[in-house]
N, C-alpha and C positions, 0 to 999 in steps of 0.2 A: 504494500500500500504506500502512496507515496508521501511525504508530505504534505501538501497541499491539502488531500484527502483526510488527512490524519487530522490537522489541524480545524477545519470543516465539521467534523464530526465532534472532536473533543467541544469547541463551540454551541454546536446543536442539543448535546449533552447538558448545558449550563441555562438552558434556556425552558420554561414553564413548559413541563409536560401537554398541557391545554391545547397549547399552537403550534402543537408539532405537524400537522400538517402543510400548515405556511411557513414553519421553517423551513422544510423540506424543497418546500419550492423555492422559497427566497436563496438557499442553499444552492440550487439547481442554479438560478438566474445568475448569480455572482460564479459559477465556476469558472476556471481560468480558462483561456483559447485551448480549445481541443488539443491534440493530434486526432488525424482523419483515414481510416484502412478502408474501403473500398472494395468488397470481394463481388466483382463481376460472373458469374458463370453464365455460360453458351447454351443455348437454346434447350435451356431446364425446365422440367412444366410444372405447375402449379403446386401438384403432387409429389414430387419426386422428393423431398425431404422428408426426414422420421418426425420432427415436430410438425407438416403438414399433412402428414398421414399416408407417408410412404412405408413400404418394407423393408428401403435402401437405407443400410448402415449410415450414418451420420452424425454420429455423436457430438462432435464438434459445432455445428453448426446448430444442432440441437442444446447445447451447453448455452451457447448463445441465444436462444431464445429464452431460455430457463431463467438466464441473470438480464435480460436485457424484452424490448417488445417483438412482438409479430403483428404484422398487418394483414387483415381480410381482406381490405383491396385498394392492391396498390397496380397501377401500370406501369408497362413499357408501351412500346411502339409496334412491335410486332414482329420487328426481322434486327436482322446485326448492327448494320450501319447506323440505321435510322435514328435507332437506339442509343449507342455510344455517340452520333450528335448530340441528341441530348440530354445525356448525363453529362457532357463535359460542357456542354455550353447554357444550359437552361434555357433552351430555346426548341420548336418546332424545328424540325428536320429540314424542311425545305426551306428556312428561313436563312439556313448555313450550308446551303449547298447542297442538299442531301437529302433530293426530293424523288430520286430514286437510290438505288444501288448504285456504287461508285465501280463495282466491275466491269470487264469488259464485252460479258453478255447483256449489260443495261444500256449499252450505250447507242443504240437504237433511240430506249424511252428517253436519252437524256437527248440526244440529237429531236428530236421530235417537238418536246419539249420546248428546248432553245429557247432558256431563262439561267439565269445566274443560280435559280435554287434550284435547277439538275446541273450540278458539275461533278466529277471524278474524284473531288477531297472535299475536306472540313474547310468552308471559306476563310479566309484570313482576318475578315472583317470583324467577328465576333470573337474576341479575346476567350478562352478555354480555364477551366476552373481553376488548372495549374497556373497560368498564366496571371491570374488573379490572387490566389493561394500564395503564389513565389512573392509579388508586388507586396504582402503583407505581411511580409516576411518569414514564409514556412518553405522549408525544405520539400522539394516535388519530386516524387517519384513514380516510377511507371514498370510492371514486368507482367506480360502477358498479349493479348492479342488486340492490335488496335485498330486494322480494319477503315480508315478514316483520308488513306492517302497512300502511292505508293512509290511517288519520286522522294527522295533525298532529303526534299526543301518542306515536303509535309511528314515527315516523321514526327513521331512525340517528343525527343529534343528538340525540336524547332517549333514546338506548342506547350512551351513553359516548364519542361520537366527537365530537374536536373540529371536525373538518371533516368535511364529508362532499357527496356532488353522487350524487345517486340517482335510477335509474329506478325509483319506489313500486311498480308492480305488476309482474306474470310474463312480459309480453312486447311490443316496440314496434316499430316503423318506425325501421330504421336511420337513416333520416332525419331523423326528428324527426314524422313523419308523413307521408302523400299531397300529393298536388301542392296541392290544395284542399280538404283536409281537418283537423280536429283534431290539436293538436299533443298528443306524448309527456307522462304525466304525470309530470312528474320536480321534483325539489327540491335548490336549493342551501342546508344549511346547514336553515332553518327559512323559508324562504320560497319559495314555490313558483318553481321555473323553467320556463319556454317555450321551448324550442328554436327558434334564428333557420328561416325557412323555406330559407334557402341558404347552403352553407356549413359544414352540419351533417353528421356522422356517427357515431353513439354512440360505434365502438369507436373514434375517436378522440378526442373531445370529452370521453371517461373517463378516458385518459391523460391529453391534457391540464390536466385537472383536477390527475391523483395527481401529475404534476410541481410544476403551481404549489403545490401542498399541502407537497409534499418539499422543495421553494423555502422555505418559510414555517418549516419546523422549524429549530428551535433547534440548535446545531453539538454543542454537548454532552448534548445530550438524547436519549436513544433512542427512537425510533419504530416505532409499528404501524403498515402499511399496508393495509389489506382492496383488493380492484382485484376483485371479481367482474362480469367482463365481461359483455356480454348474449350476445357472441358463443361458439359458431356455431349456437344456437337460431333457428327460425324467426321470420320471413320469410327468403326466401332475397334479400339483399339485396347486390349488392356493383358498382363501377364497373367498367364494359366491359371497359379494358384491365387491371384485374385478371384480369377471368373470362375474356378472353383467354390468359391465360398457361397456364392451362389445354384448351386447346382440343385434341380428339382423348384427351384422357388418358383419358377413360371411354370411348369408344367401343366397347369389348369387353363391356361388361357388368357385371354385379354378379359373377357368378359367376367368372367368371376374377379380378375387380379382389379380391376376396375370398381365392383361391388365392396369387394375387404377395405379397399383405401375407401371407399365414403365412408361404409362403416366406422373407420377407424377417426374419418377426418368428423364425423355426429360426436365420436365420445370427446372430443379433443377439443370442440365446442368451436368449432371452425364455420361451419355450418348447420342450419337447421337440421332437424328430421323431417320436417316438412319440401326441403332442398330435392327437386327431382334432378335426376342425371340426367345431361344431355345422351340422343341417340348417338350410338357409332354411327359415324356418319357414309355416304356412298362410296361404297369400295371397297370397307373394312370393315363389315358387317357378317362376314363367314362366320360359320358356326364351328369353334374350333374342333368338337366328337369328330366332327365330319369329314376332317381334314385327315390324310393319309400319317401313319407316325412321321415317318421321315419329315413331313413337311413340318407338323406340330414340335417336333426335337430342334429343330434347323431356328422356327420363329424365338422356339423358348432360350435357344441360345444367346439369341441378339439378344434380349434385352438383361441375361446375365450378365452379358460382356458391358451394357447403357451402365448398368445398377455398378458394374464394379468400378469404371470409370467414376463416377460420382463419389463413392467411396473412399477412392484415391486422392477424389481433390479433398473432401472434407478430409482425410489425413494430412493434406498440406496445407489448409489451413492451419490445424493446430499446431503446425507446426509453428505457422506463421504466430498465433496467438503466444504459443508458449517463448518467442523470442520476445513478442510486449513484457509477459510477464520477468523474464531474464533481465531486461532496460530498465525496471520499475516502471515501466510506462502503460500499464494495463488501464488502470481508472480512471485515465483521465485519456482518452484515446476511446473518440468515437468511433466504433465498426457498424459496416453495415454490409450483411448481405443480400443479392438482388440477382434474377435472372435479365438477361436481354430482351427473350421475346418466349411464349410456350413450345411444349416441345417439337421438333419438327417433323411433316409427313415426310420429308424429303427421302428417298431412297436412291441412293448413287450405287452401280454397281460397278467395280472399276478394279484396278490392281490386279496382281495376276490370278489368274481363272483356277486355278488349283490349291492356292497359299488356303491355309486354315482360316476360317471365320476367327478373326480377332485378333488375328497376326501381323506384324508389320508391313508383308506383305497381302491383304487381303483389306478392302476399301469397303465398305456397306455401308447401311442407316439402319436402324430399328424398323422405320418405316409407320407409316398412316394408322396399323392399328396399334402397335404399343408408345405411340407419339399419343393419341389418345387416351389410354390409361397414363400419361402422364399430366395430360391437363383436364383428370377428376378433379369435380364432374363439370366443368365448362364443355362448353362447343367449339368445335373445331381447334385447329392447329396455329403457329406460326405462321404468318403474312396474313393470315384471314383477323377481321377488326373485333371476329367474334371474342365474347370471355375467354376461350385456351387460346386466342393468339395474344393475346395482351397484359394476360393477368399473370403477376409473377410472384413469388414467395418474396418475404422481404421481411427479413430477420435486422434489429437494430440493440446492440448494447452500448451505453455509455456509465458507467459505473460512479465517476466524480457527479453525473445529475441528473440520474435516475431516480426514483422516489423508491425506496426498498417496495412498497405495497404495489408498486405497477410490476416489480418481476414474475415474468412471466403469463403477463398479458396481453390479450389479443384486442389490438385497436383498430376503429372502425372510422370511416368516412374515406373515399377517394384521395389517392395521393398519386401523383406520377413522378417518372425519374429525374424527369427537367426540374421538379423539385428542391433537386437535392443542391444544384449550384447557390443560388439565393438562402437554403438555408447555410451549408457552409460559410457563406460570407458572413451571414451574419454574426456565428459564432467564433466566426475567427477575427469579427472585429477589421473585416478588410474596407478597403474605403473606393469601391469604383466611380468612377466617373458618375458623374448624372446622366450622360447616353449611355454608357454601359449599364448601369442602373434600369434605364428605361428600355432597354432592351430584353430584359429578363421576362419570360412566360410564365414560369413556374412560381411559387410562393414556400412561404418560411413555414415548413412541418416541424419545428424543434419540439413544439408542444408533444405533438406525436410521439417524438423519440420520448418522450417524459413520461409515457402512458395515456396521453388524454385523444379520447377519438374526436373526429373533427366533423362537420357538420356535410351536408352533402350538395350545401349552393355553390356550387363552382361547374364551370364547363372548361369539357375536355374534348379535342378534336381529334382526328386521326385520319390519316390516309396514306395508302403507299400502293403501286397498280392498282390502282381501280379499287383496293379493297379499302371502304372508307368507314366513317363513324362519328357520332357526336354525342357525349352525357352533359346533360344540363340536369343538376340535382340528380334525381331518382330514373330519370328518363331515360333511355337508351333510343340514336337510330342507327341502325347499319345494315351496311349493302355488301353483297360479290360483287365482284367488276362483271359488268352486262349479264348483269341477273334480270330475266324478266320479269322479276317479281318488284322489282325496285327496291325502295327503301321500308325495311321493315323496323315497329316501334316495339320497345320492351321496356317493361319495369323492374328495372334492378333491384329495386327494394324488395321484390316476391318474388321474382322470377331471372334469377342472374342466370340460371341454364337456360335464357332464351328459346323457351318452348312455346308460349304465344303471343302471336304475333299483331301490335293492336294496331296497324294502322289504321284497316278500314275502320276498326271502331271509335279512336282517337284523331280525326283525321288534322284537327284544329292544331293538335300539340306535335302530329306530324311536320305537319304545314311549317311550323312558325321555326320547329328544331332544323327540317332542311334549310331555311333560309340562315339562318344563325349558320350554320355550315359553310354555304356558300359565301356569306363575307367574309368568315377565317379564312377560306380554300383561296378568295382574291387577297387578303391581306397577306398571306405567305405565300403569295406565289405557287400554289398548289395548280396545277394544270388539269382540266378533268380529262378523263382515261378515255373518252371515247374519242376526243379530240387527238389525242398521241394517239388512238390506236386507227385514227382513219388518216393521220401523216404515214403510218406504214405501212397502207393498206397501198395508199396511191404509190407507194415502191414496186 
């Protein structure tokens, strides 16, 4: 415990039993500028943590819920990019460039487009939380995957971080690459790295970076840490007796393995019992009895190899946690964990045709139906606007200004990741500009971190191809890209698995939510999808 903390407490001790409630918080408000840890993971779904009602080992990040909050609903944006815009910038996606994928399969939509808020990187114009964090005087660090830029001049050294060890683009070979293949494009700092051919393993080679990095900082200086893992995005990559420790856990299927996590997420008080599941939706609806063994052995394997990945990083998490604690820096070092977007239907089948499922050389995905069982019980997956594309687990400990009676509570009201820059500033006491200032989307959830739920007047936009979205309060609308159903309305408040659909019945609160949409989509520069997608029709 550090001083600081010591002395906080021995205080609150000397003070009228009666008001210790408002001590508590008075205590909170006066704690000193953070240090800031950041645990990113890769296209995790809703479900896939033991404190949100997974089967997957996690103790670590579960430890973290126990001393610290959990939130019922928080967003992301729905896919990599979009996402990591803004959490670093507290801004819509498209407002910083990044109004599609920055890949080189997007760049049709971004040509189409032909706006500043479809370009290739994170614009320049919007200063980056490190960039603001550094100005304030905290040491900025970065090791994991950043997805945001992939010349030289947009690295994470060259957006405020004093160190930084990054995989440049969207997705790699936990290894470093194939047995005889290309290695991962990645960079230390401003010079490119190589991953040794043995001996390598991202989600470890990330930690060990964000160690020797938390090694390097200064004792009286506070620090950011960003750690956006790659994990548990594909490939499905992880060692035997890892994905051992799993063996038999899926054998039942998606559809029961689906049922057990509600279950488990009702006792955990996560969700109603009154909470219906969304349908598996078209595609992923097989009835697993029915499915030949080979084929039911082959699916059951992916997601032991998903589950041990996951596993893996919460081990290097604690690791990471157990170095705060080594620093003395634990209690006063706000952590927060967060997914990017839910998990994903994607299935790549790639690497060589013969390599074992899960092997360096062997490239998969889980795939559409246990991507599903991970974003119990929301709808749909990753890029869709629905609840499993957008809703993500979001664990927060802060120990120096926690209230002891919010441990391990679960807080309620909408929050998103753009969030999280404006609150940072404000705890860190940084001083931006008044355009930079005025530039910020998101709002100060500190309260939240404290335990207190937040109310649900606020509106949130979303869109990325065609798949769009808007909450105002309680209300939900959202679309597919050229769904002929249009835009369909839902009440979050009862019905977060989007089961019925009210427009026709609501047509007024329809009405007036697209239109509120439509001025966000011109203020940000959002382009609508039919318009991009009939520039590449006339190609």
């Amino acid at each position: 415990m550090t001083p600081t903390r010591i002395i906080a407490l021995l205080l609150l001790a000397l003070l009228p039993r009666a008001s210790s409630a408002a001590d508590q918080k008075s205590a909170a408000d006066a704690a000193p500028r953070p240090n800031i840890v950041v645990f990113f993971a890769d296209d995790l779904g809703y479900s896939d943590l033991g404190c949100y009602g997974s089967e997957i080992a996690t103790p670590n990040i579960d430890r973290l819920a126990e001393q610290g909050v959990r939130f019922r609903q928080f967003y992301n944006n729905g896919r990599c990019c979009p996402s990591r815009a803004s959490i670093l910038t507290g801004r819509y996606p498209a407002q910083v460039g990044v109004g599609a994928m920055i890949d080189g399969y997007a760049k049709w939509i971004r040509d189409a487009a032909n706006r500043p808020s479809y370009d290739d990187h994170l614009s320049t114009a919007t200063p980056t939380i490190a960039e603001l964090l550094r100005d304030a005087g905290y040491r900025t660090m970065m090791s994991g995957k950043w997805h945001l830029g992939d010349r030289p001049a947009e690295w994470p050294v060259k957006r405020g971080f004093d160190r930084s060890f990054a995989l440049i683009p969207g997705a790699m070979n936990y290894y470093g690459g194939e047995s005889d293949g290309p290695r991962a494009p990645m960079a230390l700092d401003d010079k490119e790295f190589v991953p040794p051919h043995d001996g390598f393993y991202s989600t470890d080679a990330f930690t060990d970076r964000a160690i020797e990095f938390l090694k390097e900082a200064k004792t009286k200086q506070p620090f950011f840490l960003y750690l956006p893992y790659n994990a548990p995005h594909w490939p499905l990559q992880a060692d035997a007796d890892e994905i051992a420790a799993y063996d038999g856990v899926y054998d039942k299927g998606w559809q029961k393995s689906r049922q057990r996590r509600r279950r488990h997420m009702i006792n955990l008080g996560l969700i109603p019992e009154t909470n219906l599941m969304a349908q598996m939706d078209r595609g992923n609806a097989r009835a697993w009895d029915r499915m030949p063994e080979e084929v039911r052995n082959e699916w059951a394997r992916r997601m032991e190899i998903y589950a041990a990945q996951i596993t893996r990083m919460d081990r290097n998490i604690g690791r990471v946690l157990a170095q705060l604690d080594a620093m003395g820096a634990a209690d006063d070092t706000l952590v927060i964990f967060l997914s990017d977007n839910g998990g994903a239907a994607e299935d790549p089948h790639r690497g060589k045709p013969d390599a074992v499922l899960g092997s360096r050389d062997s490239f998969w995905g889980y795939g559409r139906p246990w991507a599903t069982v991970s974003n119990t019980p929301w709808r749909r997956h990753k890029v869709s606007m629905y609840e499993g594309g957008i809703s993500t687990p979001a664990v927060v400990r802060w120990p120096a200004a926690t209230p002891d009676d919010a441990n391990g509570k679960i807080v309620d009201g909408p929050a998103h990741i753009m969030d999280l820059v404006p609150t940072f500033l404000d705890l860190a006491g940084a001083q931006p500009t008044a355009a930079q200032r005025e530039q910020l989307e998101g709002r100060n959830i500190a309260d939240m971190f404290r335990g207190e739920s937040a109310p649900a007047d606020r509106t949130i936009c979303w869109e990325h191809e065609g798949n769009r979205a808007i909450r105002q309060g309680n209300w939900k609308l959202v679309e597919l890209p050229d769904s002929p159903n249009g835009w369909e309305l839902y009440d979050i408040a009862t019905d977060r698995g989007e089961h019925y659909n009210l427009a026709a019945e609501r047509p007024e609160v329809a009405r007036k939510l697209a239109e509120e949409y439509n001025r966000w989509a011109e203020r940000c520069g959002v382009v609508p999808w039919p318009e991009i997608r009939a520039k590449r029709k006339d190609k």
